[in-house]
SEFIZA-3560 file (N, C-alpha, C; in Angstrom, 3 decimals):
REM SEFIZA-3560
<numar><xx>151.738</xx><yy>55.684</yy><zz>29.242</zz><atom>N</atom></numar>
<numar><xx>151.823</xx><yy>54.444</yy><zz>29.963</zz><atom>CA</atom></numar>
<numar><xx>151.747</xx><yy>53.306</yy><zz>28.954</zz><atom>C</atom></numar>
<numar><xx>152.871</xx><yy>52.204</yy><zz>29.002</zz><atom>N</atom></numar>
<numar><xx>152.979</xx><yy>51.077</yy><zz>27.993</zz><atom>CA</atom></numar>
<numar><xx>152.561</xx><yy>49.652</yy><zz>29.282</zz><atom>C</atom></numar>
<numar><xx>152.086</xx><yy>49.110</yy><zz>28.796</zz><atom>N</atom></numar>
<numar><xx>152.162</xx><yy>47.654</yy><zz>29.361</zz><atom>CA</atom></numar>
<numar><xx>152.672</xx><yy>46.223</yy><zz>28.321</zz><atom>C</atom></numar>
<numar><xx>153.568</xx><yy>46.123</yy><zz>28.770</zz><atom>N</atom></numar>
<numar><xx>154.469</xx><yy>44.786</yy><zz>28.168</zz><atom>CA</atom></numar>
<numar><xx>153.586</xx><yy>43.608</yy><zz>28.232</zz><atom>C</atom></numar>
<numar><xx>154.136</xx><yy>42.744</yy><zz>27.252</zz><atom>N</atom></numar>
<numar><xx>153.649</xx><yy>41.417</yy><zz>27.440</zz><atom>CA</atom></numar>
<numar><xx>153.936</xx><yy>40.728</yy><zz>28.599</zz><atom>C</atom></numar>
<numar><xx>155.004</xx><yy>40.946</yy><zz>29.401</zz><atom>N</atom></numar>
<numar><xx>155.415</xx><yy>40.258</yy><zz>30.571</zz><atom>CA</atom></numar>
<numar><xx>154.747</xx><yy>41.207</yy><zz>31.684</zz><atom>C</atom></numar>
<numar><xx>154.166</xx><yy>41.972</yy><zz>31.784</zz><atom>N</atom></numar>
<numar><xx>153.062</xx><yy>42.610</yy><zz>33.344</zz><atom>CA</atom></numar>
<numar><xx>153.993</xx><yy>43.745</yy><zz>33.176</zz><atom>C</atom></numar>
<numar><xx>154.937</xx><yy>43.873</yy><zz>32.598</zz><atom>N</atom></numar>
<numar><xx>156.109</xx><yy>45.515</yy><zz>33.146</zz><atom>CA</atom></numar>
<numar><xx>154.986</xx><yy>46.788</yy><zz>32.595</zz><atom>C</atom></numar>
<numar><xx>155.129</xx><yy>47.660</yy><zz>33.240</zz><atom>N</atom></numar>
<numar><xx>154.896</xx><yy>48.922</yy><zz>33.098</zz><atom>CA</atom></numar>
<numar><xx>156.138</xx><yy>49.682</yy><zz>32.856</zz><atom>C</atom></numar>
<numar><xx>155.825</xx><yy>50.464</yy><zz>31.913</zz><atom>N</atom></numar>
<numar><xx>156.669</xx><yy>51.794</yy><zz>31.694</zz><atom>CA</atom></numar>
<numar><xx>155.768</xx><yy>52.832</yy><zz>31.262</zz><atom>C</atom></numar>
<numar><xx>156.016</xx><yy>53.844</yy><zz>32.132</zz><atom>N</atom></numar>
<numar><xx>156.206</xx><yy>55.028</yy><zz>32.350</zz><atom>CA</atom></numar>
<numar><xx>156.801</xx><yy>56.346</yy><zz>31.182</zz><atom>C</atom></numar>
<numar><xx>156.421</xx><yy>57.458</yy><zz>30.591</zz><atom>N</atom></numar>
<numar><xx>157.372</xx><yy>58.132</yy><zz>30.002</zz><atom>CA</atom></numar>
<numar><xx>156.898</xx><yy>59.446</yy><zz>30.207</zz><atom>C</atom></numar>
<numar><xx>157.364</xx><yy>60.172</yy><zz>30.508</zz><atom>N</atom></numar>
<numar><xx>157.608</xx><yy>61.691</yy><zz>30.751</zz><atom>CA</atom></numar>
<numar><xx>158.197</xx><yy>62.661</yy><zz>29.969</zz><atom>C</atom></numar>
<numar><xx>157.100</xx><yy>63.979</yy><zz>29.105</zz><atom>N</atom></numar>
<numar><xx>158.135</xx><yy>64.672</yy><zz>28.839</zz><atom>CA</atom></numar>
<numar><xx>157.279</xx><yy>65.940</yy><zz>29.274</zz><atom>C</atom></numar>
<numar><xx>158.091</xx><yy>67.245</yy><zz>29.481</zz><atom>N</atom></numar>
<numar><xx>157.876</xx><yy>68.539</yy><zz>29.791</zz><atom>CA</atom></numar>
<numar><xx>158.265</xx><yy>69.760</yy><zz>28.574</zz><atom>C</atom></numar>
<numar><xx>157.996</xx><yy>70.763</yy><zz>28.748</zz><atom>N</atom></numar>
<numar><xx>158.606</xx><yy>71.511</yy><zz>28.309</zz><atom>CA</atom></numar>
<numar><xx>159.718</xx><yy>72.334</yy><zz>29.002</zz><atom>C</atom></numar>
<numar><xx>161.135</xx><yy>72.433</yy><zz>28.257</zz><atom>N</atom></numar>
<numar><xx>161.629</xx><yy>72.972</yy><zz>29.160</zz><atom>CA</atom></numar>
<numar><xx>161.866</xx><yy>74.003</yy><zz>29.921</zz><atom>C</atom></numar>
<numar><xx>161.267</xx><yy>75.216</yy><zz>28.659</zz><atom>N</atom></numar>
<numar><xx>161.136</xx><yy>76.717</yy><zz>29.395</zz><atom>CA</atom></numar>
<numar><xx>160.547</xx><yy>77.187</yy><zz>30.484</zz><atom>C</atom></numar>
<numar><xx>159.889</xx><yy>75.942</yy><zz>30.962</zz><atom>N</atom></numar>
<numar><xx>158.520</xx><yy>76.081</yy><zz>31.713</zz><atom>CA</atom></numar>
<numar><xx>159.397</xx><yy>75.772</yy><zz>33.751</zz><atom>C</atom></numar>
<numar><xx>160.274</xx><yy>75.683</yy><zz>33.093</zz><atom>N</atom></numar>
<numar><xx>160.670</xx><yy>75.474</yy><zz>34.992</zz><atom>CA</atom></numar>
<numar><xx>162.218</xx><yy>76.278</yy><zz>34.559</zz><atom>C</atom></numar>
<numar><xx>162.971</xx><yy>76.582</yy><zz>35.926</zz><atom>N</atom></numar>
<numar><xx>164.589</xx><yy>77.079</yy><zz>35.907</zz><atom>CA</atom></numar>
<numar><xx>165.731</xx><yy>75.752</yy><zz>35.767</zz><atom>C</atom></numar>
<numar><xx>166.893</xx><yy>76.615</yy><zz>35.255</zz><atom>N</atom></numar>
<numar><xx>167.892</xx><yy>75.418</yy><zz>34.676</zz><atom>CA</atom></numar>
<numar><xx>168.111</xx><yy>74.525</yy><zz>36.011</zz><atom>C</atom></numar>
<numar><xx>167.979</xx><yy>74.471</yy><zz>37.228</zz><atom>N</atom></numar>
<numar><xx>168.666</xx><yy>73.848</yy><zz>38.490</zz><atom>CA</atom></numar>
<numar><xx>167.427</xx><yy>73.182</yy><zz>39.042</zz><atom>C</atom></numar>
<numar><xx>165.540</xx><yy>73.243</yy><zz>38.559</zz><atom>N</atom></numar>
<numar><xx>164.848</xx><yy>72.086</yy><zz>38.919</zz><atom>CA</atom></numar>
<numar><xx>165.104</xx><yy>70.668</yy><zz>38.743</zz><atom>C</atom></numar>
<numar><xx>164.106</xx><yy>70.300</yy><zz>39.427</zz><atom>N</atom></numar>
<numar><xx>164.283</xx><yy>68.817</yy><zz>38.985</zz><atom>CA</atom></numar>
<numar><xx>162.702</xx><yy>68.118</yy><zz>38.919</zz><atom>C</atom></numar>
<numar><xx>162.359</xx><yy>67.137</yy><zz>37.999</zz><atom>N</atom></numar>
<numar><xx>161.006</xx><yy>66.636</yy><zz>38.012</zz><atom>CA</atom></numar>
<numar><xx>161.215</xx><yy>65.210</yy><zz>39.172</zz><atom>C</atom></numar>
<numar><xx>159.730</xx><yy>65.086</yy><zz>39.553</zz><atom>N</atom></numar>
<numar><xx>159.519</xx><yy>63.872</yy><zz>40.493</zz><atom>CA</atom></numar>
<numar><xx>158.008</xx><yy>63.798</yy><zz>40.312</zz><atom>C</atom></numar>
<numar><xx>158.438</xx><yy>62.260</yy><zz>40.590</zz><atom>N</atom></numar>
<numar><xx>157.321</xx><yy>61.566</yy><zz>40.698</zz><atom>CA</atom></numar>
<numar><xx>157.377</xx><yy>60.981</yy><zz>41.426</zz><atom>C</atom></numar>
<numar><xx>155.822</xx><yy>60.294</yy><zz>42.099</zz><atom>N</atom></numar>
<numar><xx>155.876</xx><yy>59.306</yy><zz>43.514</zz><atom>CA</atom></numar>
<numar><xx>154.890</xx><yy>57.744</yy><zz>42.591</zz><atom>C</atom></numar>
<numar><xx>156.129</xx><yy>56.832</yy><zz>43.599</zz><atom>N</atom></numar>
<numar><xx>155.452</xx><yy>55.408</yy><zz>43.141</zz><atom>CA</atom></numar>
<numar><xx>155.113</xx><yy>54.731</yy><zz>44.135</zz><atom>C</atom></numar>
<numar><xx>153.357</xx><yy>54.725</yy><zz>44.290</zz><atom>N</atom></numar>
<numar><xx>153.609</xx><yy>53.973</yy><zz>45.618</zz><atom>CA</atom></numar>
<numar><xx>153.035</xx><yy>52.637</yy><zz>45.522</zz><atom>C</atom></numar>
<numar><xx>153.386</xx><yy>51.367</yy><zz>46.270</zz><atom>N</atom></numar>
<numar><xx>153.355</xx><yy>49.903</yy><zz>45.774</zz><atom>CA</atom></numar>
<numar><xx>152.877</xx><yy>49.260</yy><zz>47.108</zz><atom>C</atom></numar>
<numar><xx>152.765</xx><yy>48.280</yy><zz>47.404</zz><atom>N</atom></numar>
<numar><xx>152.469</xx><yy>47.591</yy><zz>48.551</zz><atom>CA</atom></numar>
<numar><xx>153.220</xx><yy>46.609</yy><zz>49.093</zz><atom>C</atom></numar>
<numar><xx>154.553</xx><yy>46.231</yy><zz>47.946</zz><atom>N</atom></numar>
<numar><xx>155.631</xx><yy>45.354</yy><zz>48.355</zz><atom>CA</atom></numar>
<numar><xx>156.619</xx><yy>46.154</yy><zz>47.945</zz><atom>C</atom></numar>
<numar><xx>157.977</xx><yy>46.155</yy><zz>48.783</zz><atom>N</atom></numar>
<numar><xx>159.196</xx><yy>46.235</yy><zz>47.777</zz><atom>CA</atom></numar>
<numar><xx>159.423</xx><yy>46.203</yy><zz>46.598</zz><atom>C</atom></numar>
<numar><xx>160.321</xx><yy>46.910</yy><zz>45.692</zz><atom>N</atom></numar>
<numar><xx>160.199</xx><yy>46.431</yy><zz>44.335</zz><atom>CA</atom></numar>
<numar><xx>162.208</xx><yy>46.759</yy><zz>44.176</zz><atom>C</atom></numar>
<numar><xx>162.674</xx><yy>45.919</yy><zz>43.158</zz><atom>N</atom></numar>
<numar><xx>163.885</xx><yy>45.657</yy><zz>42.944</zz><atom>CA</atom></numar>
<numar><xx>164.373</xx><yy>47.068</yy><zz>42.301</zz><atom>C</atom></numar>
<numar><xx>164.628</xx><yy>48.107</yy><zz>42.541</zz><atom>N</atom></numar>
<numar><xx>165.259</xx><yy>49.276</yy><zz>42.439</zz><atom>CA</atom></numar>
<numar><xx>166.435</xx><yy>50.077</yy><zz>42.737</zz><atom>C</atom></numar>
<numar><xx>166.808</xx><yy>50.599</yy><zz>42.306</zz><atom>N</atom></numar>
<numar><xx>168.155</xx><yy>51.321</yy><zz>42.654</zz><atom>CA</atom></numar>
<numar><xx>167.963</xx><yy>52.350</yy><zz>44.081</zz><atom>C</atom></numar>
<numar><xx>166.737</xx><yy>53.263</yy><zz>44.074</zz><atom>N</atom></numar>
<numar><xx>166.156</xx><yy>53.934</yy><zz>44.663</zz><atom>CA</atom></numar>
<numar><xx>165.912</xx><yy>52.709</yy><zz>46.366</zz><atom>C</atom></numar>
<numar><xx>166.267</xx><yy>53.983</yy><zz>47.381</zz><atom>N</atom></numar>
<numar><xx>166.071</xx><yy>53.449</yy><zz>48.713</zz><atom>CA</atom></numar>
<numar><xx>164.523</xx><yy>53.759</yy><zz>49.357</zz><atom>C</atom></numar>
<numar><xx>163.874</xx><yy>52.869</yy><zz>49.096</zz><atom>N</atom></numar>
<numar><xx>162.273</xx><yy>52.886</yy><zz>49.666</zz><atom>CA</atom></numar>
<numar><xx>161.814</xx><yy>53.412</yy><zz>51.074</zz><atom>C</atom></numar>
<numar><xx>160.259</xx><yy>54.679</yy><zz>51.133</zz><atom>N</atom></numar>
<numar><xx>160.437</xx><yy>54.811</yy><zz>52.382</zz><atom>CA</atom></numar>
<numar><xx>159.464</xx><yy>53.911</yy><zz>52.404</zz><atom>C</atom></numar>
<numar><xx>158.839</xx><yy>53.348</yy><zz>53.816</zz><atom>N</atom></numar>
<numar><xx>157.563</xx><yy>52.456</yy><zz>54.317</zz><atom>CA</atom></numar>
<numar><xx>156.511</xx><yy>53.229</yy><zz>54.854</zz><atom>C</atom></numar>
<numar><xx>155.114</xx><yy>53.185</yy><zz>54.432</zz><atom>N</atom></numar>
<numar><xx>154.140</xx><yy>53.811</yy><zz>55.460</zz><atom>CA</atom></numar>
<numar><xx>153.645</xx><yy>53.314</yy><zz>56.131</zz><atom>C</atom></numar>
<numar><xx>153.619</xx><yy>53.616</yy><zz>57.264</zz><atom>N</atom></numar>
<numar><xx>153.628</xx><yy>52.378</yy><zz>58.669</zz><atom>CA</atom></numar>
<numar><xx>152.263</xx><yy>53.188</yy><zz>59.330</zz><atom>C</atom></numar>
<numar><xx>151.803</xx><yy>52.237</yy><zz>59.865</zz><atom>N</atom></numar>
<numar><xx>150.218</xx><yy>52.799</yy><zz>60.765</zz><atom>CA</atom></numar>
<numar><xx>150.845</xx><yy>52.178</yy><zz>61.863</zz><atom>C</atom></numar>
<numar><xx>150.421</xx><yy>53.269</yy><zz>62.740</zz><atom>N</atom></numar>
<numar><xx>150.464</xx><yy>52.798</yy><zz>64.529</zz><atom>CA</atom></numar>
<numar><xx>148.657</xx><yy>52.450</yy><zz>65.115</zz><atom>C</atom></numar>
<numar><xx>148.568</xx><yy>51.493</yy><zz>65.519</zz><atom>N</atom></numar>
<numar><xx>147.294</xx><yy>50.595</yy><zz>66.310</zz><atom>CA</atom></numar>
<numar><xx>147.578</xx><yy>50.486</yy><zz>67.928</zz><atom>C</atom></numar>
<numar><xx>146.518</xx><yy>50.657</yy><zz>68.725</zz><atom>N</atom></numar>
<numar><xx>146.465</xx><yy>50.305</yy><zz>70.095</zz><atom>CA</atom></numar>
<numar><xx>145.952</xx><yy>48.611</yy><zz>70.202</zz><atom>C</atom></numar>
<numar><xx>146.712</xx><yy>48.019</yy><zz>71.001</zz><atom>N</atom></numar>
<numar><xx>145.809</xx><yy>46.640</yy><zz>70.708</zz><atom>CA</atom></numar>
<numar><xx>146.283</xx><yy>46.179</yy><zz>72.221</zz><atom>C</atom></numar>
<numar><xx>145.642</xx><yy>45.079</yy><zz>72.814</zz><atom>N</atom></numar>
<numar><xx>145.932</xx><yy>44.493</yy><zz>73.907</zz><atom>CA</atom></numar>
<numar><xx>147.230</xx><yy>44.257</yy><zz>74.441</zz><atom>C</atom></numar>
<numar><xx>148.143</xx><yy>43.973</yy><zz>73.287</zz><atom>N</atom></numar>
<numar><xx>149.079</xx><yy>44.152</yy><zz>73.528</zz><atom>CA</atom></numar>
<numar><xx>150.034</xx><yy>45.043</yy><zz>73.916</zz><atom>C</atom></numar>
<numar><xx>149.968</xx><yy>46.627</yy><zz>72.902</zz><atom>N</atom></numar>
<numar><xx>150.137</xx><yy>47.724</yy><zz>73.314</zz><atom>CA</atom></numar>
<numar><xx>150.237</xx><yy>48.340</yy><zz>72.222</zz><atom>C</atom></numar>
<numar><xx>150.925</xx><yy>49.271</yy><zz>71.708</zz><atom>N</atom></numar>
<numar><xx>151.133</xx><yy>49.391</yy><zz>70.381</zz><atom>CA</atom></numar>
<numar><xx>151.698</xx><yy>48.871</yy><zz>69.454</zz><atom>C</atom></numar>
<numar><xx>151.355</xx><yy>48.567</yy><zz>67.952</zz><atom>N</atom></numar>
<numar><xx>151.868</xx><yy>48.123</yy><zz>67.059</zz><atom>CA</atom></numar>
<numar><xx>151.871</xx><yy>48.320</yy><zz>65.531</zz><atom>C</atom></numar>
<numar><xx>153.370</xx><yy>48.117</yy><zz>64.705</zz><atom>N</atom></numar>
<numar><xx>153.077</xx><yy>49.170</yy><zz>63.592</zz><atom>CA</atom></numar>
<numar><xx>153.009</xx><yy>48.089</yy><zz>62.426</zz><atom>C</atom></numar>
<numar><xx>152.172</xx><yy>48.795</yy><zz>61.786</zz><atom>N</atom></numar>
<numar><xx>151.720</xx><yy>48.031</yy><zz>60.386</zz><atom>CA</atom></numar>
<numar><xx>152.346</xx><yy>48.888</yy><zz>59.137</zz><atom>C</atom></numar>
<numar><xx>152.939</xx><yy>47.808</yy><zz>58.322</zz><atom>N</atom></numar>
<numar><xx>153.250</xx><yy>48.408</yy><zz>57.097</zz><atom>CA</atom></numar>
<numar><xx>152.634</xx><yy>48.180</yy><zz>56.202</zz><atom>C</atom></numar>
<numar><xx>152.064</xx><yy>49.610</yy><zz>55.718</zz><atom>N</atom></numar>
<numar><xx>150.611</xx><yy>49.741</yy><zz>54.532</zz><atom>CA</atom></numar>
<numar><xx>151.198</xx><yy>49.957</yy><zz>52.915</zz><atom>C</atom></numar>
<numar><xx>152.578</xx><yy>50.108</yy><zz>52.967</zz><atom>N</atom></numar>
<numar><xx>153.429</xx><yy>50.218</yy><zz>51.577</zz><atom>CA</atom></numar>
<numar><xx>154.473</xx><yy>50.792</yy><zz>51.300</zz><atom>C</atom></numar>
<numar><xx>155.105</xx><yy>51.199</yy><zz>50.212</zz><atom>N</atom></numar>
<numar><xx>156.286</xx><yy>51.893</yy><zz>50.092</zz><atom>CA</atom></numar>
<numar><xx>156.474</xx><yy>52.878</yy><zz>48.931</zz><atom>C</atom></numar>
<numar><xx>156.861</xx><yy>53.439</yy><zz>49.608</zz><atom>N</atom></numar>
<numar><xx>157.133</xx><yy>54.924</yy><zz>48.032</zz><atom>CA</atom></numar>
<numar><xx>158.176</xx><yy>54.719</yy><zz>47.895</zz><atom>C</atom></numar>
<numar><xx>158.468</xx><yy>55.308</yy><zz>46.680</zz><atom>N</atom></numar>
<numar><xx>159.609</xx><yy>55.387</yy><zz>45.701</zz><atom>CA</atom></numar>
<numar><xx>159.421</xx><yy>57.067</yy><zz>45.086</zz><atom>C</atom></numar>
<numar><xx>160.277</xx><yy>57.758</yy><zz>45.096</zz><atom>N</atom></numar>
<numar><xx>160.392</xx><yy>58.574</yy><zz>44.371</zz><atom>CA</atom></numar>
<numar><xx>161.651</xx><yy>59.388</yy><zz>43.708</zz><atom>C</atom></numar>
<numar><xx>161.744</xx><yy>59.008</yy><zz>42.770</zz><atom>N</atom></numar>
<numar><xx>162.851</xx><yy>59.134</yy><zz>41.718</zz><atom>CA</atom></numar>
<numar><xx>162.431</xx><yy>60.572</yy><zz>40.982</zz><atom>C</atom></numar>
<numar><xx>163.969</xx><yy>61.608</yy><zz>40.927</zz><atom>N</atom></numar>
<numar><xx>164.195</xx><yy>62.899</yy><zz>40.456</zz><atom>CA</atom></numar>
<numar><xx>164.677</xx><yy>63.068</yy><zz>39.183</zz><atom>C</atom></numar>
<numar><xx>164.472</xx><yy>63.690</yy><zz>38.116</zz><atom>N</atom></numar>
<numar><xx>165.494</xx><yy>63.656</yy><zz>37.106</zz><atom>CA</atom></numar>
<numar><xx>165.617</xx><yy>65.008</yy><zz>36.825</zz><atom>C</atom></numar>
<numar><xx>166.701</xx><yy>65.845</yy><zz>36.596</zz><atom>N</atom></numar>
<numar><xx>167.009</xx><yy>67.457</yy><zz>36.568</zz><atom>CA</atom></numar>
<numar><xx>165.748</xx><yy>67.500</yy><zz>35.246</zz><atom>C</atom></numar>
<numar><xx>165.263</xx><yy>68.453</yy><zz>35.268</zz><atom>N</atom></numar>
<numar><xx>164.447</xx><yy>69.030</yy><zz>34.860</zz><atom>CA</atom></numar>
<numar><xx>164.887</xx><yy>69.558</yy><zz>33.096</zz><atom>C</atom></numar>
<numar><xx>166.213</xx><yy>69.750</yy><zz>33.321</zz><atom>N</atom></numar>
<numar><xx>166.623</xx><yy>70.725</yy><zz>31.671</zz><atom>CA</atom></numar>
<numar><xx>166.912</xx><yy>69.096</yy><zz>31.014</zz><atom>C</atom></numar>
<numar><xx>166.368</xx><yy>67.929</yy><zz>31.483</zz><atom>N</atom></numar>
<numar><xx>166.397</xx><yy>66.427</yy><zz>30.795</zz><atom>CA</atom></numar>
<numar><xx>165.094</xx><yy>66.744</yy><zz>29.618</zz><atom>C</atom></numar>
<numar><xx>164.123</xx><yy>67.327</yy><zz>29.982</zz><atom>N</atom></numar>
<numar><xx>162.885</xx><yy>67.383</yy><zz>29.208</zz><atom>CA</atom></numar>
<numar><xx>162.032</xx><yy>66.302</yy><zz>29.108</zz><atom>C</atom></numar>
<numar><xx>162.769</xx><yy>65.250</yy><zz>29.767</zz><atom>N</atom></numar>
<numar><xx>161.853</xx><yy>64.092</yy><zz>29.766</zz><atom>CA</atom></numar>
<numar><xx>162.647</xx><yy>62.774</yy><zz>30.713</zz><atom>C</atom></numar>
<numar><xx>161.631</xx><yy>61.855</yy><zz>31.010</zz><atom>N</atom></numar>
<numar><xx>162.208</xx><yy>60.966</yy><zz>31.532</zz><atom>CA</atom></numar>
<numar><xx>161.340</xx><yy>59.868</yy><zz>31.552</zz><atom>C</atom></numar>
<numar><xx>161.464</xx><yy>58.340</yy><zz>31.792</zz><atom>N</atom></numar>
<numar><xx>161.036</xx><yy>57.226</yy><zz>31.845</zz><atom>CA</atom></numar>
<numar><xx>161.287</xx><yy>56.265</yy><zz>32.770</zz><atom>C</atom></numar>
<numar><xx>160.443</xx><yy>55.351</yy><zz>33.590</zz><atom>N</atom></numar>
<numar><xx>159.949</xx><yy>54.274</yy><zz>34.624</zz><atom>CA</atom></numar>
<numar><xx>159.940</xx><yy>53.434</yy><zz>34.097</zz><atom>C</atom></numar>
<numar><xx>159.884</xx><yy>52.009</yy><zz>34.393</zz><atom>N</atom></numar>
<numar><xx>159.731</xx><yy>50.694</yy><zz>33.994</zz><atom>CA</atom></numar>
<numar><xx>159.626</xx><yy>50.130</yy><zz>35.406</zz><atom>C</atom></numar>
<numar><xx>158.623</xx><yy>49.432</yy><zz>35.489</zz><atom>N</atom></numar>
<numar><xx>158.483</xx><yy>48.568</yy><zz>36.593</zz><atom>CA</atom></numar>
<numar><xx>158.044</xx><yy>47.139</yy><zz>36.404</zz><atom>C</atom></numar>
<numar><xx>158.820</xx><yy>46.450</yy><zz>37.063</zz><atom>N</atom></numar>
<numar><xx>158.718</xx><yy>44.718</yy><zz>36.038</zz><atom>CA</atom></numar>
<numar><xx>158.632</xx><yy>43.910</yy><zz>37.683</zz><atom>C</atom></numar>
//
């Protein structure tokens, strides 16, 4: 884990490769509390509440999780 002078995080990943089959893939989960400007399509984790009104859903954040084939041996994040 690097932290930039400007707040970015990056991320770097490496594996060994013998250690999984040629057709895996590695993942990781990013989870945030706002949107973040990505290529990747965000899911939301939403809470359901009973309230006077009736029910209602709250959004508590968003994952991200990005794959990279596995025979890569490594891979890297940046979040700015």
């Amino acid at each position: 884990m690097r932290f930039g002078p400007s707040g970015e995080l990056t991320v770097s990943y490496r594996w060994d490769l013998t250690a999984f089959p040629a057709d895996a893939f590695f993942c990781t989960e990013i989870s945030v509390s706002r949107k973040l400007e990505l290529d990747w399509t965000p899911v939301a984790f939403a809470t359901m509440s009973r309230s006077e009104r009736g029910f209602e859903e709250t959004v508590q954040g968003y994952s991200y999780t990005p794959r990279w084939p596995a025979r890569s041996g490594e891979a890297q994040v940046t979040l700015r």
